[in-house]
C-alpha positions in Angstrom: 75.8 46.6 6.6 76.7 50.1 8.2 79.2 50.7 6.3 77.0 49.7 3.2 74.7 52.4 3.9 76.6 55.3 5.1 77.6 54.5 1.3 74.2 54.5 -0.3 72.2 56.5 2.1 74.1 60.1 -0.1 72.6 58.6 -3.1 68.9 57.4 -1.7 68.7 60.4 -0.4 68.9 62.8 -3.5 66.0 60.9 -4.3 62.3 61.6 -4.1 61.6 60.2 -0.5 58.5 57.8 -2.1 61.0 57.0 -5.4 63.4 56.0 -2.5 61.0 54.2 -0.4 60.2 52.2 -3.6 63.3 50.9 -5.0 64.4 49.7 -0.9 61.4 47.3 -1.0 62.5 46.2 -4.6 65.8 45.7 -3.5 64.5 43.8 -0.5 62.1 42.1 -2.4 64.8 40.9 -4.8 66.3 38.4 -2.4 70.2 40.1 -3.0 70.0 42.0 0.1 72.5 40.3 2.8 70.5 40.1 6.5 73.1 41.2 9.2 73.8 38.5 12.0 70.8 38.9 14.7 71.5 39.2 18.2 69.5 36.9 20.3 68.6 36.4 24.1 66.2 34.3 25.7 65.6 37.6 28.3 64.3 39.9 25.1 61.6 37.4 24.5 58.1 38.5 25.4 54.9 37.1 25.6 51.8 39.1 24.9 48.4 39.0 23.3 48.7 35.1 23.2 51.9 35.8 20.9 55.5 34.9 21.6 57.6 37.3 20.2 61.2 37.0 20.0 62.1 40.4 21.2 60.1 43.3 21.4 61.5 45.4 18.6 58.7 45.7 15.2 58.3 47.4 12.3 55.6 49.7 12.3 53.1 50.4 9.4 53.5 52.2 6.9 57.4 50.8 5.6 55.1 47.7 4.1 51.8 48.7 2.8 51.0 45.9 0.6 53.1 42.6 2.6 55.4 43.2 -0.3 59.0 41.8 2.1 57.4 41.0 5.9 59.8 38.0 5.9 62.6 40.2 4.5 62.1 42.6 7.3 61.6 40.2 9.7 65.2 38.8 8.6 66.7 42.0 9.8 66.1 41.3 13.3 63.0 42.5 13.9 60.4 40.3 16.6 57.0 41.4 14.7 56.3 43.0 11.5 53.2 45.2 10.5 51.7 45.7 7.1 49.6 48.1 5.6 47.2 50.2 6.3 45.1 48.1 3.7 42.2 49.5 3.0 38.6 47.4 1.1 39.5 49.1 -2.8 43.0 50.1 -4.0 43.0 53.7 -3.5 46.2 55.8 -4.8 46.2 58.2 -2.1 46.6 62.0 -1.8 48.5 63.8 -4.5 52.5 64.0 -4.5 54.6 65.2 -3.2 53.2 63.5 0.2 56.2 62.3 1.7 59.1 64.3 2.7 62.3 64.2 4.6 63.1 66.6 7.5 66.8 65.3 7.8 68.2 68.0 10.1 65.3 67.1 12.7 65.7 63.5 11.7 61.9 63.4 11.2 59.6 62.7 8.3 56.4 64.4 7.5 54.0 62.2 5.3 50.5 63.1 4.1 50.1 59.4 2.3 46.7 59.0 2.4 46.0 54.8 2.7 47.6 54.6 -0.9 47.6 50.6 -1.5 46.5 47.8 -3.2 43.7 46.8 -1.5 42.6 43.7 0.0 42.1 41.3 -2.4 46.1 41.3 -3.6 47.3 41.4 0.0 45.4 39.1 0.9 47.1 37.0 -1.9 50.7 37.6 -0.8 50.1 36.5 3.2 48.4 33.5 2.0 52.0 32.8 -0.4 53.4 33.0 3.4 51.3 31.8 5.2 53.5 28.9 6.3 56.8 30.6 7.2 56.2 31.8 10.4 56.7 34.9 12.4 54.7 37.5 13.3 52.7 39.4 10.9 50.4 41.8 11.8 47.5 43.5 9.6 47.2 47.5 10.3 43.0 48.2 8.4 42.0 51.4 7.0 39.3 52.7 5.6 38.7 54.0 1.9 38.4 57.5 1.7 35.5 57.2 -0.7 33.4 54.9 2.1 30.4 55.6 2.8 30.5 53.4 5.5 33.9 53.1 7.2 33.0 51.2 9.9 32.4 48.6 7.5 35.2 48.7 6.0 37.3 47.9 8.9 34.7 45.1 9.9 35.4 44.0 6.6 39.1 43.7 6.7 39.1 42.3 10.4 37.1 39.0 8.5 39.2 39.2 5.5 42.6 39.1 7.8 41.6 37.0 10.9 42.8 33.7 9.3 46.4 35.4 7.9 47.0 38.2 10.2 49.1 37.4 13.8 47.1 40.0 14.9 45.1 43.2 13.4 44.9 46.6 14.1 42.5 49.4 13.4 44.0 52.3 12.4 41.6 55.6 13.2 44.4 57.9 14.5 46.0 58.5 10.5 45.7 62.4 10.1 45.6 61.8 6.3 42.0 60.7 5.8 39.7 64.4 6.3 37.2 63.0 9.5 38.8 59.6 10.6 40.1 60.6 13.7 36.6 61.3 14.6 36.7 57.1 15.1 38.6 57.7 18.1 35.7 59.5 19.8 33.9 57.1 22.9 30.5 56.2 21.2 32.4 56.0 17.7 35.1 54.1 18.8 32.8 51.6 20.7 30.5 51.5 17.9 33.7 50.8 15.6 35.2 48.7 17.8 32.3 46.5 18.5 31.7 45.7 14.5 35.2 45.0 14.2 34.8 42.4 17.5 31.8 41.1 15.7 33.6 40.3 12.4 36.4 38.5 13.9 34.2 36.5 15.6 32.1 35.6 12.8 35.3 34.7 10.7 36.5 32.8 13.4 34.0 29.8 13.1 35.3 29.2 9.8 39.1 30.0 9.9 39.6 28.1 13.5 41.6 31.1 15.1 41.0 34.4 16.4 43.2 37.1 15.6 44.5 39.4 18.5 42.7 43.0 17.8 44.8 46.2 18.6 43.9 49.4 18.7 46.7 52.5 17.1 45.6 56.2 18.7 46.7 59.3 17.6 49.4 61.7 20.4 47.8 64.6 20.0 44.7 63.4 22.6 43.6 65.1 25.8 43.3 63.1 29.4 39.8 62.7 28.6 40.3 61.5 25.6 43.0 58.8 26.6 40.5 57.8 29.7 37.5 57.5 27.4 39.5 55.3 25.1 41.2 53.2 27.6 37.2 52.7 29.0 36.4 51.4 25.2 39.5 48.8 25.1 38.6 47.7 28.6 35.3 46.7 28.5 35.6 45.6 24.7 39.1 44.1 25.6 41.5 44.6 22.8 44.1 43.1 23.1 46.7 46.1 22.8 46.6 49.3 22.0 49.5 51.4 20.1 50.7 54.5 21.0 51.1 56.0 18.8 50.7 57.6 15.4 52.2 60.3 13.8 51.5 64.1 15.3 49.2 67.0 13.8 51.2 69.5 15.9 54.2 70.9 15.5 57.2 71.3 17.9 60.2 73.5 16.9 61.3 72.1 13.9 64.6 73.4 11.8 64.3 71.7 8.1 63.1 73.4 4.9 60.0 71.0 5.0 58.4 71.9 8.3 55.4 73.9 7.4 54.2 70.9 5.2 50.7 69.4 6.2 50.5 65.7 7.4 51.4 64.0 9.9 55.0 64.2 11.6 57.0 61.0 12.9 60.4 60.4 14.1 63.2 62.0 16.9 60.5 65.2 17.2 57.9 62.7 18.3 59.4 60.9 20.8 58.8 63.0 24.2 54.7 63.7 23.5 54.1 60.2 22.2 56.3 58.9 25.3 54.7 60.9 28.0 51.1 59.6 26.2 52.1 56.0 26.6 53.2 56.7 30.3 49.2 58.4 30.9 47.6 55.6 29.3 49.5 52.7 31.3 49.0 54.4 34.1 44.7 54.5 33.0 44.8 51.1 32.7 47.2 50.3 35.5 48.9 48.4 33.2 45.8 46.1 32.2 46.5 46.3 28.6 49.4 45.7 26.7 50.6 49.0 25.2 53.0 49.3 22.0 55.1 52.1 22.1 55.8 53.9 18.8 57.0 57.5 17.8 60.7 58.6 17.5 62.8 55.2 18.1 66.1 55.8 16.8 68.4 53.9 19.7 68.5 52.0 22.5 67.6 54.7 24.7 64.6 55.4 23.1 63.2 52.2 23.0 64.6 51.5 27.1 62.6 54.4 28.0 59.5 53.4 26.0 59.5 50.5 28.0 59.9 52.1 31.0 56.9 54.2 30.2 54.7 51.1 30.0 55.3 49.5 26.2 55.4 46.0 26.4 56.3 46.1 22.8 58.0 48.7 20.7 57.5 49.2 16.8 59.9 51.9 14.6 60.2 53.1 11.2 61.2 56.8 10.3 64.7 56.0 11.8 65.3 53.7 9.2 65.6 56.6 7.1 68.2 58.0 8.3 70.1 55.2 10.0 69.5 52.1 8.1 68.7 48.4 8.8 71.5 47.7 11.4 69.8 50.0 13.8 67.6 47.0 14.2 70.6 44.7 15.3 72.0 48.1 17.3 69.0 48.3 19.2 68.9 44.8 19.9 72.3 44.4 21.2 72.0 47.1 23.0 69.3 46.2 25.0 71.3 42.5 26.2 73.8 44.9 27.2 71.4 46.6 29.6 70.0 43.5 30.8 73.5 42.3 31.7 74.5 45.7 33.8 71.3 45.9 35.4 70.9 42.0 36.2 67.4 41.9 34.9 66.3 38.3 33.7 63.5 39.5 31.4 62.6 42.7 29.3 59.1 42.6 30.6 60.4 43.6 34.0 61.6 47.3 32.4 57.8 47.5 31.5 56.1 50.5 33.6 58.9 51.0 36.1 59.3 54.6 34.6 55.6 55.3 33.8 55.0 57.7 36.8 58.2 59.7 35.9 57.5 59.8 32.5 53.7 60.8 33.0 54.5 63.5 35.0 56.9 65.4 32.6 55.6 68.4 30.8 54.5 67.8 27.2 56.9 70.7 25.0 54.3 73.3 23.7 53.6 72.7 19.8 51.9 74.7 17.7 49.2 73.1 15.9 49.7 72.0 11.8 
């Protein structure tokens, strides 16, 4: 499979990045795509928000916006697979060009804008899988249009609770103008709240109740971080993600740099790591976190877990290294398990968050 991509990759990438984007998930979704050989341990398995995950590794929103190939993905080796953001009403996003490759900083700067299909046809497609298994979460926007976003995220949370593993609100996107605001204390627990309210009201009926995670922006003061780990506390979501893509901007080197939107991959990885780090160490490690931003090997996603992730969840390194970084990451993880004599991943959790917490965040200028 490396060597299958180091063939195509030349070609994908003199490519729009969304035409690109769009012909992977119909080849995925075409069932000829071969699924590389998964490693598998017992030790990466990991047990959190009432899920059992095989190994911490997901796939982060964004890759699948409308459940298009969850199972496909999920083939590649990955332990959890999230979909969306699916907002109420189809919306077709901002204009294009939104999406654009950054290949010499091995980074990707989108300005998307919740395009999808809306509920009612995902909806439709997890039901079609609703009895294969794994884990499939639900990542919720909000229309841009709404009047009332709040609802709209209540509204998704009731739609979802019976299909999703778990769902996730998604307020930290820098794409919508004003959703970010969601993040604020009496917003967020407002927001939050609703959303609690909806699952539980869906609940009675579907017989389940879906874990609720939280996804926060990186470019947050401590304030911030403590006034949102107060919210997830007392209104005990079950995880919270950490995090999305960044408004700021570090010292980049492509063509594309000055573009507005928000910017994911290797760039990310230090302010989103030291973040996760401040916010296990606010909730001394009372909520599960899920560390996101600038995976690309096993480094990366050891140190994430050092910095308090219990889980970890990529996607802009597919770009540019394909789907066996899944199984490359994976291996490589056993491998560190068998030098360091450590009988489950969940003991890595937090044992770096101090260090991590207390390194300086690189100066970035603001988009």
């Amino acid at each position: 499979m490396s060597r299958l991509f180091s063939i195509v990759r030349p070609f994908l990438h003199l490519l729009d990045p969304e035409t690109a984007h769009d012909l992977t998930i119909a080849t995925l979704s075409s069932g000829l795509f071969t699924t590389p050989e998964v490693p598998r341990d017992v030790r990466l398995h990991v047990n959190c928000m009432g899920l059992d995950f095989a190994n911490p590794l997901g796939l982060a929103a964004g890759f699948d916006k409308n459940a298009e190939v969850p199972d496909d993905m999920l083939r590649l080796g990955f332990g959890f697979v999230e979909i969306g953001s699916v907002t109420p009403r189809a919306q077709n996003g901002n204009d294009k060009p939104r999406l654009f490759r950054l290949a010499d900083d091995k980074a990707v700067i989108n300005r998307m804008g919740f395009n999808n299909e809306g509920h009612a046809r995902v909806f439709r497609r997890l039901t079609d899988r609703m009895d294969r298994g794994g884990i499939v979460g639900v990542n919720l926007g909000a229309n841009k249009d709404s009047s009332d976003r709040i609802a709209d995220y209540a509204l998704g949370a009731a739609v979802f609770n019976k299909l999703a593993s778990y769902i996730t609100v998604n307020v930290s996107s820098p794409n919508t103008p004003g959703l970010r605001g969601l993040q604020s204390k009496d917003e967020l627990e407002t927001l939050i709240g609703r959303v609690r309210n909806a699952i539980k009201g869906a609940a009675s009926d579907d017989g389940r109740t879906a874990p609720l995670v939280l996804k926060i922006a990186p470019d947050l003061g401590e304030g911030e971080l403590k006034d949102i780990a107060a919210v997830c506390l007392k209104q005990k979501v079950d995880a919270i993600i950490v995090s999305n893509t960044t408004i700021s901007r570090p010292e980049l080197r492509s063509r594309h740099k000055g573009e507005a939107g928000g910017l994911s991959g290797e760039p990310l990885f230090n302010l989103s790591t030291v973040q996760l780090a401040r916010m296990h160490q606010i909730t001394k490690g009372k909520t599960p976190l899920i560390g996101a931003g600038g995976i690309s090997s096993t480094e990366d996603a050891w140190q994430k877990l050092r910095a308090g992730a219990s889980l970890l969840q990529l996607y802009s390194a597919l770009v540019y290294h394909g789907p066996q970084l899944v199984s490359d990451i994976l291996d490589g993880l056993i491998k560190r398990l068998d030098t360091q004599g450590i009988t489950s991943i969940a003991e890595v959790t937090g044992s770096g968050a101090d260090e991590w917490a207390a390194r300086p965040v690189e100066k970035a200028t603001p988009q």
